[in-house]
N, C-alpha and C positions, 0 to 999 in steps of 0.2 A: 504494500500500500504506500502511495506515496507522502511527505513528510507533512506533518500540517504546516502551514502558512498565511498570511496576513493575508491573504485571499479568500479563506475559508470563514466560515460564521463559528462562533466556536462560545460556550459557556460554561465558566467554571474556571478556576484556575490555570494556568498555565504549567504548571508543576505538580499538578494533583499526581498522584499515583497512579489512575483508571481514568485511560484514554478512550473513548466510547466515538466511532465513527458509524453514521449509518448514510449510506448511498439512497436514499431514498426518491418515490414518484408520488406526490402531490395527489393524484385520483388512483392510485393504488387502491384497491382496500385492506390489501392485508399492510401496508403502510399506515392505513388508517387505525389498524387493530395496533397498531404496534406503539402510535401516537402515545395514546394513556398508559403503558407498559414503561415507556422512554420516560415520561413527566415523573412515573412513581420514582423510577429508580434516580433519576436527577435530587427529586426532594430526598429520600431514603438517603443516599450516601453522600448529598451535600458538597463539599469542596473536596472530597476524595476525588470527584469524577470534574472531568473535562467530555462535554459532549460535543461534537461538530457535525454538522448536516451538509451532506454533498447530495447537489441536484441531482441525479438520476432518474428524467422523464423518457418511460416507456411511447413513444409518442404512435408507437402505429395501436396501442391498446386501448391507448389514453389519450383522446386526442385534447385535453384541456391540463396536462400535465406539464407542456414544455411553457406554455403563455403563465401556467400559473407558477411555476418556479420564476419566472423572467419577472413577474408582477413581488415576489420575495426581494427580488436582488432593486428593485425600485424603489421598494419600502427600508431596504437595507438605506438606499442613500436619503433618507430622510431617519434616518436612526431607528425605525421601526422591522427590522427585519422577521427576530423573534415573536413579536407579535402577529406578523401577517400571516409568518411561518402556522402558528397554533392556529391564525381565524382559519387559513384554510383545510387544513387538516378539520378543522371544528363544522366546517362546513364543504366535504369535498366533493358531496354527491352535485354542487350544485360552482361549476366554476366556469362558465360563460363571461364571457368578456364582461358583460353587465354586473354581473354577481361579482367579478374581480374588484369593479370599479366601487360595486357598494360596499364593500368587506375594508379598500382602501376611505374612502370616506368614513367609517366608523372607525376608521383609527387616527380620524385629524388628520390627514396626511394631506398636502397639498396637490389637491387635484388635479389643474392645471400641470404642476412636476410632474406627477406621477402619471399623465396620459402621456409625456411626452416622454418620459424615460423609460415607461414600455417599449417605446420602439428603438430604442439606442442598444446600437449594431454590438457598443460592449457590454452589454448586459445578456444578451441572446449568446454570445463567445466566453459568459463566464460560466452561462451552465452548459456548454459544450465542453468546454473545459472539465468543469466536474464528470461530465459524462465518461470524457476519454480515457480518463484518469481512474473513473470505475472499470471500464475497459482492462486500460493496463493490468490493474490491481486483479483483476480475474472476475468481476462482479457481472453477473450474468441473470439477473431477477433483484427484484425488491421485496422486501428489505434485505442489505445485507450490510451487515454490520461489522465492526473492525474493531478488537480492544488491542492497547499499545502494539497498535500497527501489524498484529494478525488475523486472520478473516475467521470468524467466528464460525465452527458448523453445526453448533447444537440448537437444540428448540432456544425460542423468544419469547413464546408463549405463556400466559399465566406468569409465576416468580421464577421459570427454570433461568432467563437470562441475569435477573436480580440474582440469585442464590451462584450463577458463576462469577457475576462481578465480586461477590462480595470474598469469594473462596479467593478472587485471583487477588483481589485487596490484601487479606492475611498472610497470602505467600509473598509479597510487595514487601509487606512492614515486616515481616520476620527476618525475608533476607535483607533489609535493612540493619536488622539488629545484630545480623552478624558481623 
């Protein structure tokens, strides 16, 4: 997987111990099942974890996957990124250009920017970018997930991905301690 970088959305410490990456697609639904999964274990372990969300829009399945990531990376440059990230997940059965633009006005965001940064050639090249980069990394469906930078191939389901963050956290601080 390739290295994080000031390119990537990223929350939680820079140094936490549990690096948590997921390639995700915006109208996925097993993305969507996986949303509330991601939220607990963020609150659950706190500043232990660093999470980062790379675009990965399936777009021949999905066809409002690659505009609604482009419509993230918009809200990013109005400092809203995370936020737009959750409304859409919160609402993904419903992401038409229209439904994008109201999701953006319920978060204050400036309209006018954000119709026009929709269509900026580097924001559509940033989640190409994430794309290719899941590419490389071997990611081939969504979700797929990455902790300190190894592709994860167990369930995510229910607490199995919580209960392995938390085992790979104890092996972190033990060999710390030695």
């Amino acid at each position: 997987m390739e290295l994080i970088n000031s390119h990537d959305h990223s929350v939680g410490p820079a140094n936490a111990p549990l690096e948590l990456v997921e390639y995700g697609d915006y109208e996925c639904p097993h993305c969507g099942h996986a949303y509330p999964i991601i939220k607990e274990i963020q609150q659950r372990l706190g500043d232990e974890l660093r999470f980062v969300f790379r675009n990965f829009p399936l777009a021949r399945i999905h066809p409002n996957a690659f505009a609604a990531a482009v419509a993230t990376e918009a809200a990013a440059l109005q400092g809203k990124f995370w936020e737009m990230h959750d409304l859409i997940f919160e609402h993904q059965r419903a992401l038409d250009n229209d439904n994008i633009l109201l999701l953006a006005a319920s978060l204050g965001l400036d309209a006018e920017q954000f119709e026009t940064d929709i269509h900026k050639q580097s924001l559509s090249d940033k989640v190409e970018t994430d794309f290719e980069s899941g590419i490389r990394s071997g990611v081939n469906g969504t979700p797929t997930f990455f902790i300190n930078g190894k592709k994860y191939e167990g369930e995510w389901l229910g607490s199995q991905l919580l209960e392995y963050l938390q085992k790979e956290l104890r092996l972190e601080v033990s060999a710390g301690d030695e």
